[in-house]
C-alpha positions as CSV (number, residue, x, y, z in Angstrom):
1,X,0.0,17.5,-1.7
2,X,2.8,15.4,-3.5
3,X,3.1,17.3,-6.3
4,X,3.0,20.9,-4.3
5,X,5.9,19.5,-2.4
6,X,7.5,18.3,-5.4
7,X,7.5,21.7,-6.6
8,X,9.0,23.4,-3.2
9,X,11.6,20.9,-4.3
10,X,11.9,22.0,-7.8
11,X,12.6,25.5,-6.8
12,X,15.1,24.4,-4.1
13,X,17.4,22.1,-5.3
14,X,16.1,21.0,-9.0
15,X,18.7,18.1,-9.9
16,X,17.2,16.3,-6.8
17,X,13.9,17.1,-7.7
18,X,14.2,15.8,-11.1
19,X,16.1,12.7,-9.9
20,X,13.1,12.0,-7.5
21,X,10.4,11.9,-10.7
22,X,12.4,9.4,-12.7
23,X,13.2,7.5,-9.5
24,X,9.9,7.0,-8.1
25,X,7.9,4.8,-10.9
26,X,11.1,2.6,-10.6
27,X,10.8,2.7,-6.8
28,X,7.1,2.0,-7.2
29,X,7.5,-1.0,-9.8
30,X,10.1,-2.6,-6.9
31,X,7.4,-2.5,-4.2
32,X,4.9,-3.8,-6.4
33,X,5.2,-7.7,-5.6
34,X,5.7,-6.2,-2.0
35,X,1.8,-4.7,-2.3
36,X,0.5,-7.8,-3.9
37,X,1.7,-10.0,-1.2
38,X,-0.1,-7.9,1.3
39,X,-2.9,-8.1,-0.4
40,X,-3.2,-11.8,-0.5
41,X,-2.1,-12.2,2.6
42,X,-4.7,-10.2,4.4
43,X,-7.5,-11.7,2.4
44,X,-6.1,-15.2,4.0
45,X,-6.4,-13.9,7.2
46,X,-9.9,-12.4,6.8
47,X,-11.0,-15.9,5.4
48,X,-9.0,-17.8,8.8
49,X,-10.6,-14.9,10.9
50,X,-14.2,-15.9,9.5
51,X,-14.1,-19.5,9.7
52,X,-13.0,-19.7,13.4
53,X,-15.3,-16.3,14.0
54,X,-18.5,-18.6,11.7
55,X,-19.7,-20.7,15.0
56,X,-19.9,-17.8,17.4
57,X,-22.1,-16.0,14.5
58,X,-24.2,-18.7,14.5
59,X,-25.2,-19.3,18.0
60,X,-25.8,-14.9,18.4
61,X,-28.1,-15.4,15.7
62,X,-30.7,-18.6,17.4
């Protein structure tokens, strides 16, 4: 789907188009860290979210 609208673009208004491929692994490197922090910071709240979730568990199960 990207890359068909990439090409609508290419045929419109190339110059932007071919701005937009260079620019976008540069835009994806600077939102790297921004992905990683995410990801670490939903597996902390998955862990908090299964220790204070651990003693309802238990008593369902006996």
């Amino acid at each position: 789907m990207k890359f068909l609208l990439w090409c609508i673009l290419l045929v419109l208004c190339w110059p932007l188009a071919l701005g937009a491929l260079v620019l976008y692994p540069l835009v994806w490197l600077l939102l790297l860290p921004f992905r990683v922090v995410g990801i670490a910071v939903e597996g902390a709240l998955t862990l908090v979210w299964a220790v204070v979730t651990f003693p309802a568990r238990l008593l369902r199960v006996i």
